[in-house]
Residue frames relative to the residue before (quaternion, step in Angstrom):
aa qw qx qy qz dx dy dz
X 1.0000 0.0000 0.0000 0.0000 0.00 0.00 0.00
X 0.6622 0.4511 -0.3910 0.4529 3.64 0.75 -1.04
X 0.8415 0.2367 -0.3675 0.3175 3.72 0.65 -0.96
X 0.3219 0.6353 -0.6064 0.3535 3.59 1.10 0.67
X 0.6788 0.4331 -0.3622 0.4695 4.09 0.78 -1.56
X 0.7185 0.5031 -0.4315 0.2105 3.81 0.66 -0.73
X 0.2601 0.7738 -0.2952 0.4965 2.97 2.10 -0.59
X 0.8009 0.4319 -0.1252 0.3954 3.44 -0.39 -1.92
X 0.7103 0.4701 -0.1856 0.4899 3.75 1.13 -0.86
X 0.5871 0.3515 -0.4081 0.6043 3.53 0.99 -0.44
X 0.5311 0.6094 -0.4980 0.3138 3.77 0.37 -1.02
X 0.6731 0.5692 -0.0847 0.4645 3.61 0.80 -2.58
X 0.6039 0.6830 -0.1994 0.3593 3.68 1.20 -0.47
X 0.6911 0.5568 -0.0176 0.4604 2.72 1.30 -1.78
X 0.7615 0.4016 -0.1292 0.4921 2.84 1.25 -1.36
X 0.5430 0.5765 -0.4316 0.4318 3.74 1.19 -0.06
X 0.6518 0.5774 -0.2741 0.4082 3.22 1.17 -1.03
X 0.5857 0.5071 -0.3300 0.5394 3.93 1.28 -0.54
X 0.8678 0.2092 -0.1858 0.4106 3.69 1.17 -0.73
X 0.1764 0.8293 -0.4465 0.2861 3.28 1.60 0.58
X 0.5351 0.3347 -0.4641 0.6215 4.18 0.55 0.69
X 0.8082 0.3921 -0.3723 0.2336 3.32 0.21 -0.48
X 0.5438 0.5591 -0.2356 0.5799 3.38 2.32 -0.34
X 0.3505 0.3877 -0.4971 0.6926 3.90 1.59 0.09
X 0.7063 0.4225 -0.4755 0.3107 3.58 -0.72 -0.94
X 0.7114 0.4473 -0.3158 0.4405 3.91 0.83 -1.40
X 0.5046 0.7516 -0.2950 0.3056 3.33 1.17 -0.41
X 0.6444 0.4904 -0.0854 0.5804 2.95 1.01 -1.78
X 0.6920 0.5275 -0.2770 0.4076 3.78 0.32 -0.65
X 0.6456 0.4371 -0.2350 0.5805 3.71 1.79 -0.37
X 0.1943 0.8639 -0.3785 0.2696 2.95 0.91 1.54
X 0.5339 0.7299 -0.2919 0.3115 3.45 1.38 -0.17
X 0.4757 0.5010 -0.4890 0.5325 3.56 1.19 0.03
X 0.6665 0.5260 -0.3792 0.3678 3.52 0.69 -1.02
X 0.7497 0.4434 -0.2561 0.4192 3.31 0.71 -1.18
X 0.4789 0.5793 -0.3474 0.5606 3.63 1.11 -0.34
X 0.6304 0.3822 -0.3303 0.5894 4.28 0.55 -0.94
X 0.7250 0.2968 -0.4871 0.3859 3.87 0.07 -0.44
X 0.4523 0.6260 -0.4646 0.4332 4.14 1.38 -0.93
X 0.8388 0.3335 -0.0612 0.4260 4.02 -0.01 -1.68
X 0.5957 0.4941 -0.3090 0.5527 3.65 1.40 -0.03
X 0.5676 0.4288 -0.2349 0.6624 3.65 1.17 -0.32
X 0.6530 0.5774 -0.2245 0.4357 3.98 0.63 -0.64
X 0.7461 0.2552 -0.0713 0.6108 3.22 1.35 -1.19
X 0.1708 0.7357 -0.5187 0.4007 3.71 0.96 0.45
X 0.6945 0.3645 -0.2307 0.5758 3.86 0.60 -1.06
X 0.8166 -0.2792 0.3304 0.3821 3.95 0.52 -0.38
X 0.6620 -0.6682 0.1976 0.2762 3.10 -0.55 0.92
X 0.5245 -0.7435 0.3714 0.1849 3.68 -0.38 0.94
X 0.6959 -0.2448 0.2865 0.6113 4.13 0.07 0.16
X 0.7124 -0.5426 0.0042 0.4451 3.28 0.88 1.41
X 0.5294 0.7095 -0.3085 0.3481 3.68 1.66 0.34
X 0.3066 -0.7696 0.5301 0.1811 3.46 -0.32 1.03
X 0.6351 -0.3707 0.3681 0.5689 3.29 -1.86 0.02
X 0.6172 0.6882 -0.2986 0.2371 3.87 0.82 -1.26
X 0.5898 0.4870 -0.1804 0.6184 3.35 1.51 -1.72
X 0.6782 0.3849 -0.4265 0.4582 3.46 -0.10 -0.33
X 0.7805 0.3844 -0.3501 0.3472 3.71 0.44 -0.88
X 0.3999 0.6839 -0.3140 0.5233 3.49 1.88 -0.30
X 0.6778 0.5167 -0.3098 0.4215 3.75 0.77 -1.42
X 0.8460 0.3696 -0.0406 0.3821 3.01 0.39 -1.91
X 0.4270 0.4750 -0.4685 0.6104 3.97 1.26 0.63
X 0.7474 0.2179 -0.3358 0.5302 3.91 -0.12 -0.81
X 0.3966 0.5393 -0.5980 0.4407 4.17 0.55 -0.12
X 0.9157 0.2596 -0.1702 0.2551 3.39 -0.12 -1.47
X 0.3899 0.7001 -0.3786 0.4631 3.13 1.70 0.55
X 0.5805 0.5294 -0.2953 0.5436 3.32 1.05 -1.53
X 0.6322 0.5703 -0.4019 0.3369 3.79 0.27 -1.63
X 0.8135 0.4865 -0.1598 0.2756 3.37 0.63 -1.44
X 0.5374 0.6453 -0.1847 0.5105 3.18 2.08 -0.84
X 0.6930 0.4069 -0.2106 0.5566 3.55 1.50 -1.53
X 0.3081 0.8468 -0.4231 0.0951 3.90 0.82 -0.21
X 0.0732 -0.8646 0.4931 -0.0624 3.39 0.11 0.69
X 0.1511 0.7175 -0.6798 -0.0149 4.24 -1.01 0.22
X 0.3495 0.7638 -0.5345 0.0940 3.81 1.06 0.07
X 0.4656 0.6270 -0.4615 0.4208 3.95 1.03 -0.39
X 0.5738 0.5317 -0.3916 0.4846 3.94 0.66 -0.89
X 0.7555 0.4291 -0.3326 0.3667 3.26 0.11 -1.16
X 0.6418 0.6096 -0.2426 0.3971 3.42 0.29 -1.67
X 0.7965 0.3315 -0.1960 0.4661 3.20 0.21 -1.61
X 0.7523 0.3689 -0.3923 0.3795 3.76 0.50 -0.39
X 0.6187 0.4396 -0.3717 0.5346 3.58 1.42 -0.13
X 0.3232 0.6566 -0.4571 0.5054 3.82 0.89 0.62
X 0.7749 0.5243 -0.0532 0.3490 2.87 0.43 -2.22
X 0.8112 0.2415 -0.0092 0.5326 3.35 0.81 -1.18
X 0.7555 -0.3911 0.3697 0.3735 4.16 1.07 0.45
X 0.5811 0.6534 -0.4338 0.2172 3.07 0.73 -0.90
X 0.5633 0.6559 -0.3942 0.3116 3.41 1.16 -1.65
X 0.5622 0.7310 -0.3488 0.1671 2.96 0.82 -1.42
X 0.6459 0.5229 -0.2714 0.4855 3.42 1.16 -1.15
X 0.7656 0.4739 -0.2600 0.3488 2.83 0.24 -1.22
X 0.4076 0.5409 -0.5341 0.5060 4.02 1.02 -0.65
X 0.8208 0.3221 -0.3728 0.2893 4.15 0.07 -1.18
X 0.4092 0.6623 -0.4758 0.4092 4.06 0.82 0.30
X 0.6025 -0.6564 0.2846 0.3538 3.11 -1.20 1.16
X 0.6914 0.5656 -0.1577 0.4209 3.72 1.55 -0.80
X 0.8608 0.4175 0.2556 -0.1395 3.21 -0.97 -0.51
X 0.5239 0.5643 -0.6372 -0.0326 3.13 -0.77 -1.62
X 0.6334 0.7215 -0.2072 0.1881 3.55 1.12 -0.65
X 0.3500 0.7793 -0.0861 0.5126 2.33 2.38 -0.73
X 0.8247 0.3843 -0.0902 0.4051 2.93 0.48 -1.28
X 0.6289 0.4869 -0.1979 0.5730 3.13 0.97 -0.97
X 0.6806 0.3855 -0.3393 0.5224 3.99 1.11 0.01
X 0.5205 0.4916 -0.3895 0.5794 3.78 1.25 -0.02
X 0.3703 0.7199 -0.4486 0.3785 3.75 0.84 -0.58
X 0.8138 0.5179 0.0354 0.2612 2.56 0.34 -2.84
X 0.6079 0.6270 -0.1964 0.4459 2.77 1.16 -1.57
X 0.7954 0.3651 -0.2163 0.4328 4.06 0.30 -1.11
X 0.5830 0.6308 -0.3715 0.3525 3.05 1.22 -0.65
X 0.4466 0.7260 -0.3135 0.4186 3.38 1.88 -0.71
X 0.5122 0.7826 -0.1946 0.2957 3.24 0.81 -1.22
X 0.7822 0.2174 -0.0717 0.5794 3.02 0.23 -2.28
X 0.6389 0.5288 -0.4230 0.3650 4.04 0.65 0.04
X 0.5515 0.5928 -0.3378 0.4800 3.22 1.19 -0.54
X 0.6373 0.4541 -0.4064 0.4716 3.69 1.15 -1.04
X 0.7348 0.3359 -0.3644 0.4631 3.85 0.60 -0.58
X 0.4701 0.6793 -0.4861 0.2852 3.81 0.69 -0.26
X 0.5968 0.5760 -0.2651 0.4916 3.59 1.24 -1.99
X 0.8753 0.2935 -0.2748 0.2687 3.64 -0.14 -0.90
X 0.4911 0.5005 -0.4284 0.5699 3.45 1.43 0.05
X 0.5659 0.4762 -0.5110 0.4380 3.71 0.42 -0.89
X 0.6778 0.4230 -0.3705 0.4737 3.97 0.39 -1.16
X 0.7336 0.3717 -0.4515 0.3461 3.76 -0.13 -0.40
X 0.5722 0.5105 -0.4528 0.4550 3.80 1.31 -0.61
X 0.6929 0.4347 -0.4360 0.3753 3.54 0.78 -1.17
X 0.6827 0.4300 -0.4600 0.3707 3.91 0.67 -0.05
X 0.5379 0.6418 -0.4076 0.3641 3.41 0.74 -0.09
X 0.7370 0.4339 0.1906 0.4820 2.83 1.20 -2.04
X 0.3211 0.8450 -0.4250 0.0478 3.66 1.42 0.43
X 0.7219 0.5122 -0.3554 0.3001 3.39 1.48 0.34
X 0.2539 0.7904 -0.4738 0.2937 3.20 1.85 0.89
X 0.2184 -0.6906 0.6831 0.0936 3.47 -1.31 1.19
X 0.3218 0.6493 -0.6757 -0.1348 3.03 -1.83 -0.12
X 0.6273 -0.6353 0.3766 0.2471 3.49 -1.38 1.04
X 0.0226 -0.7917 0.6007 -0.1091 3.48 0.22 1.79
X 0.1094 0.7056 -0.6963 0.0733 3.34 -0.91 0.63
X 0.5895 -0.3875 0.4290 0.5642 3.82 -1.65 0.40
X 0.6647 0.5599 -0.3459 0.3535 4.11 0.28 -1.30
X 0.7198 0.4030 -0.1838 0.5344 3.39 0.39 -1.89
X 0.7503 0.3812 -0.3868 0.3771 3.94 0.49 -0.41
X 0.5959 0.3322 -0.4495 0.5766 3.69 1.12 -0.48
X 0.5359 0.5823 -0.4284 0.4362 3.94 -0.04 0.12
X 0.7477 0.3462 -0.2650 0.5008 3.48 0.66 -0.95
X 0.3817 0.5429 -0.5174 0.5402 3.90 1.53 -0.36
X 0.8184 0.4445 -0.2994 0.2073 3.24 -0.74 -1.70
X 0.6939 0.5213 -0.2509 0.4287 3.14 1.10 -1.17
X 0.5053 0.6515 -0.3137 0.4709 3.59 1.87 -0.54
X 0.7076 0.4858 -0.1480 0.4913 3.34 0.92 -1.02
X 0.5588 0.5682 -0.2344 0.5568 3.64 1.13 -0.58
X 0.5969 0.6620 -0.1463 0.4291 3.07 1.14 -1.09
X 0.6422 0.5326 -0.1045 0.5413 3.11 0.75 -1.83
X 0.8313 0.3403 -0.1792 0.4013 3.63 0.16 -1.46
X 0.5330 0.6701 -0.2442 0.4552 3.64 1.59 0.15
X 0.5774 0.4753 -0.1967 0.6340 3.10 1.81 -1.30
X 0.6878 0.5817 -0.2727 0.3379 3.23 0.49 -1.18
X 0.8147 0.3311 -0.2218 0.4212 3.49 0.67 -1.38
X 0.5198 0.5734 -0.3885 0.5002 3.50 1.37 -0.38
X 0.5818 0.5068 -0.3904 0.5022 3.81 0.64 -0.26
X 0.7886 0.3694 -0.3041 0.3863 3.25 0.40 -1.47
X 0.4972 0.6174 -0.4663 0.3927 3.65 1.33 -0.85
X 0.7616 0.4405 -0.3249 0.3469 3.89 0.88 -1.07
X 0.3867 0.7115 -0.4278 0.4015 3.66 1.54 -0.26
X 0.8599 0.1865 -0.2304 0.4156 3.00 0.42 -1.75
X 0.3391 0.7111 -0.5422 0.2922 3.39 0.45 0.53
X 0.2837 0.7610 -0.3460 0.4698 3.48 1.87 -0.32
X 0.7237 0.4883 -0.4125 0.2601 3.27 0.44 -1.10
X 0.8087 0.3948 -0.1356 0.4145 3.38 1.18 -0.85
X 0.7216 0.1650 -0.1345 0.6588 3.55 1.56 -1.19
X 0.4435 -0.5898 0.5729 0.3566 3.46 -1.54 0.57
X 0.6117 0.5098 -0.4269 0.4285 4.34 0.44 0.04
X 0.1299 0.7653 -0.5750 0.2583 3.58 0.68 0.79
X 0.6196 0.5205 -0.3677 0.4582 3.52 0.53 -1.38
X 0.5314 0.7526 -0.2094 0.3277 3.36 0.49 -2.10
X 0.8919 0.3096 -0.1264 0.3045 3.32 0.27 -1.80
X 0.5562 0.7276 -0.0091 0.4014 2.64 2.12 -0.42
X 0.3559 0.6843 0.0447 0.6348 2.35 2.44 -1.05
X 0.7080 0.3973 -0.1703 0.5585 3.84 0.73 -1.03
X 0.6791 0.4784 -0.3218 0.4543 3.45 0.81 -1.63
X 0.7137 0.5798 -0.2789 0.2770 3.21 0.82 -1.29
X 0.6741 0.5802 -0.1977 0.4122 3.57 1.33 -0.86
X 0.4450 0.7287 -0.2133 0.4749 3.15 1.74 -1.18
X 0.7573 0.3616 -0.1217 0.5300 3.60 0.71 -1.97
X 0.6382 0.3466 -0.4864 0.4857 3.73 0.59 0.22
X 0.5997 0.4884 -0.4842 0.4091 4.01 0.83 -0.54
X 0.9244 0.0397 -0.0236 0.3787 3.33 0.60 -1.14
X 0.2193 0.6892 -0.5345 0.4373 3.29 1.36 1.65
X 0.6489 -0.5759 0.3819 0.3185 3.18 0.72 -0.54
X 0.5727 0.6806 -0.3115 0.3343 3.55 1.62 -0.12
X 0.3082 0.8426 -0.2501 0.3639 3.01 1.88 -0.80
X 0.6071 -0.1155 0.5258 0.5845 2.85 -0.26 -2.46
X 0.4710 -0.6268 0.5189 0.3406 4.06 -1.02 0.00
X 0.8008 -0.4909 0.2372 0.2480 3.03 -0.95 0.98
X 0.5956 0.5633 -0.2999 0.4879 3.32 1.64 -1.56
X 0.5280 0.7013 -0.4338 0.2029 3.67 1.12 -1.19
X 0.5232 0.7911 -0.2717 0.1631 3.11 1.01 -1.80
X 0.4352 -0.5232 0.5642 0.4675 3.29 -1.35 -0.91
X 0.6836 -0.3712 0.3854 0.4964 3.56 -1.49 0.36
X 0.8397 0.3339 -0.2271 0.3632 3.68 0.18 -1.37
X 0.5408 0.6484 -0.2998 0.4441 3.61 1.47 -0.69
X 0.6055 0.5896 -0.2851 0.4522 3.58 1.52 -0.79
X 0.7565 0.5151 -0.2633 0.3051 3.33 0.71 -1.41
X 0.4386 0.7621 -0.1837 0.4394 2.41 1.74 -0.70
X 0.6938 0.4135 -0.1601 0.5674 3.54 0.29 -1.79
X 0.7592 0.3523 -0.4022 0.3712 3.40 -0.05 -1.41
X 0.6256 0.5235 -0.3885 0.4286 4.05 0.29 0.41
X 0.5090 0.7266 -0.3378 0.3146 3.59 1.38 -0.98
X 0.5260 -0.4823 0.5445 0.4407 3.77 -1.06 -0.53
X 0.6274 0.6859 -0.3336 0.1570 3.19 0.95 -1.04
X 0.5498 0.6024 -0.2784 0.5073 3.00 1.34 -2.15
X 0.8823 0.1896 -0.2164 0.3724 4.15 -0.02 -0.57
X 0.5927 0.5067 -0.5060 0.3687 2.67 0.90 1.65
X 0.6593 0.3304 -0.2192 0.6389 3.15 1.67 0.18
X 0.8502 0.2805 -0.1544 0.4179 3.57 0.04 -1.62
X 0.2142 0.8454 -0.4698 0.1365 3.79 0.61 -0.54
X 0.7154 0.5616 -0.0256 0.4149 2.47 0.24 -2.92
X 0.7293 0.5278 -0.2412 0.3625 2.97 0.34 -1.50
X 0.6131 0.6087 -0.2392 0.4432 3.69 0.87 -1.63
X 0.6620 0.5376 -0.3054 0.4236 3.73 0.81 -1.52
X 0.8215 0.2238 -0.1471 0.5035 3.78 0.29 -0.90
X 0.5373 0.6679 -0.2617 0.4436 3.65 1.20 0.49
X 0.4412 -0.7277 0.3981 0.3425 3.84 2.05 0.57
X 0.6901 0.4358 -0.4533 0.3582 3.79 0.35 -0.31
X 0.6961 0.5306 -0.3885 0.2881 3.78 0.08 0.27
X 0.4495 -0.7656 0.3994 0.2285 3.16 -0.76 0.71
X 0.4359 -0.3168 0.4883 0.6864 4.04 -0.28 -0.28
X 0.7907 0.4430 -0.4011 0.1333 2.91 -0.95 -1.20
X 0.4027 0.7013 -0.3067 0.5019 3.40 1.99 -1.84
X 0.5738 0.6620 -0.3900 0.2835 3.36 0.23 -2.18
X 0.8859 0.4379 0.0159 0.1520 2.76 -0.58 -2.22
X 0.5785 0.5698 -0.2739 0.5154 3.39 1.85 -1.42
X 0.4837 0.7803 -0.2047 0.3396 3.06 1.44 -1.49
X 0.8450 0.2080 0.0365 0.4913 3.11 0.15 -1.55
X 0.4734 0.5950 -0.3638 0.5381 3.68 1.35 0.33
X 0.7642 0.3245 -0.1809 0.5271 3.47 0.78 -1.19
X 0.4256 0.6825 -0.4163 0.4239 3.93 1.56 0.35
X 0.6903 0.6197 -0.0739 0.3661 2.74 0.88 -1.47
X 0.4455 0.6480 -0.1964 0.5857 3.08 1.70 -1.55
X 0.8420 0.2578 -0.1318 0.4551 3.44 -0.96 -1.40
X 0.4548 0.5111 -0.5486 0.4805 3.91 1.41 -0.01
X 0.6776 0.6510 -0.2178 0.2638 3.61 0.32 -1.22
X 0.6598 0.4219 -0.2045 0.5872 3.12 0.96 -1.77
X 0.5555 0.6267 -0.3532 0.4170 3.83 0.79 -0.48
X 0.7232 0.4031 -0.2652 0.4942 3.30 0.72 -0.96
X 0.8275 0.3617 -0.2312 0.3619 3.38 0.93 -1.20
X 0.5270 0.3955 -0.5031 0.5592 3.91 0.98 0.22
X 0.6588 0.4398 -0.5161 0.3258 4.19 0.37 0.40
X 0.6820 0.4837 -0.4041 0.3710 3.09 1.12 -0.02
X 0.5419 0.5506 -0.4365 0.4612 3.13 1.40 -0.80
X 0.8177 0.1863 -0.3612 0.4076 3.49 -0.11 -0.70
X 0.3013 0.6621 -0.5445 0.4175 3.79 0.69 0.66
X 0.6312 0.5279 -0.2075 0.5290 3.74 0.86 -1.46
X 0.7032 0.4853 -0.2261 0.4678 3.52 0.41 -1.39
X 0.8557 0.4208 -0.0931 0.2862 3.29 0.59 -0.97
X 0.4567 0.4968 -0.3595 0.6445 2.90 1.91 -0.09
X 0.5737 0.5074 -0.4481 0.4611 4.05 0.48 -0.87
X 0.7415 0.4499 -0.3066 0.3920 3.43 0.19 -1.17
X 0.6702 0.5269 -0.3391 0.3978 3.36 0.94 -1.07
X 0.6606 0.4686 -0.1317 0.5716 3.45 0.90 -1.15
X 0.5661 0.4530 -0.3319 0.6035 4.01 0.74 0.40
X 0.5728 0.4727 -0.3739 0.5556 3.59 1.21 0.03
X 0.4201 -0.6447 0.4855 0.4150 3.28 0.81 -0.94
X 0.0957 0.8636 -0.4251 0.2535 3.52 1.94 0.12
């Protein structure tokens, strides 16, 4: 198995490197944390907002658009147009997968963002040399994991709408909704605190929050243990239900697919 993925990763490698302007280009286009920090940084100019300064906000919305870039996902395109057009077809006959593949993809693409991620982080931290956040050995392996959790939430909820392909042709569409939803109440918007009281309790239970703001929240001094813990209980959750409605409709979707003569 490992040297089939190492396989799959040099393959996914090769090929990032032929399309590596066009992944700066997607890059640049995930610009909405940014544009949000200049909206709420200009807002809080008079004084601090539901306890956010001009500072906290510029603190929030730099590691936001890290996470964004780390959790980045486009696997619905693929899937849903190789569905559409046969393609799957191949792929069902590889020794792996298809899922496999479509997570090595993901995986390198990580790579070339990380190389632009480091030098912008340094030019904000020189602007910005009074930006905190609550790193600790705990709060910093926590904010990984929860990155990764993150990542595999976004991810499988996308792919879960691909294969919905198998049956309706508005996959994209629905995806489209989910996708808007997680920027209103992921946290990219505005932060969670922004909210209303009842709009929060709300969010802070959603999929959304752990796909975007979590990470961010953990290494950011506002949470309580208790915050902590619900937090990372109800991650875990929506980690689960993630895994288990992709297989179900994996199963389903291969019968159906393969009942076509597909």
């Amino acid at each position: 198995m490992l040297i089939k993925y190492a396989a799959l990763l040099r393959r996914s490698f090769a090929a990032m490197l032929e399309y590596r302007a066009m992944i700066f280009i997607w890059m640049l286009t995930n610009v909405m944390p940014l544009v949000m920090l200049a909206v709420w940084f200009s807002l809080a100019e008079g004084g601090p907002i539901a306890g956010y300064s001009q500072n906290d906000f510029v603190a929030y919305y730099l590691l936001i658009t890290f996470v964004r870039q780390m959790t980045n996902v486009w696997v619905i395109w693929e899937i849903d147009y190789e569905i559409r057009h046969g393609d799957f077809s191949i792929k069902l006959l590889h020794p792996l997968n298809p899922i496999h593949e479509y997570i090595a993809s993901h995986i390198t693409d990580k790579f070339l963002r990380i190389a632009v991620m480091i030098p912008l982080g340094i030019i904000a931290w020189l602007i910005f040399p009074t930006l905190q956040y609550d790193f600790t050995i705990i709060t910093g392996a926590l904010f990984l994991i929860a990155l990764v959790a993150s990542w595999i939430i976004r991810f499988l909820s996308q792919y879960c709408f691909g294969l919905l392909a198998f049956w309706i042709s508005e996959s994209i569409t629905l995806n489209e909704v989910w996708f808007a939803a997680s920027l209103m109440l992921g946290g990219i918007v505005a932060p969670l605190d922004l909210f209303p009281a009842n709009v929060q309790v709300i969010a802070k239970y959603l999929p959304f929050r752990f796909m975007f703001s979590f990470p961010v929240e953990i290494v950011s001094g506002r949470l309580t243990q208790t915050d902590l813990v619900a937090g990372i209980a109800a991650m875990l959750g929506w980690l689960l239900a993630s895994i288990i409605v992709y297989r179900w409709l994996w199963r389903r979707g291969l019968k159906h697919f393969s009942a076509f003569g597909a």
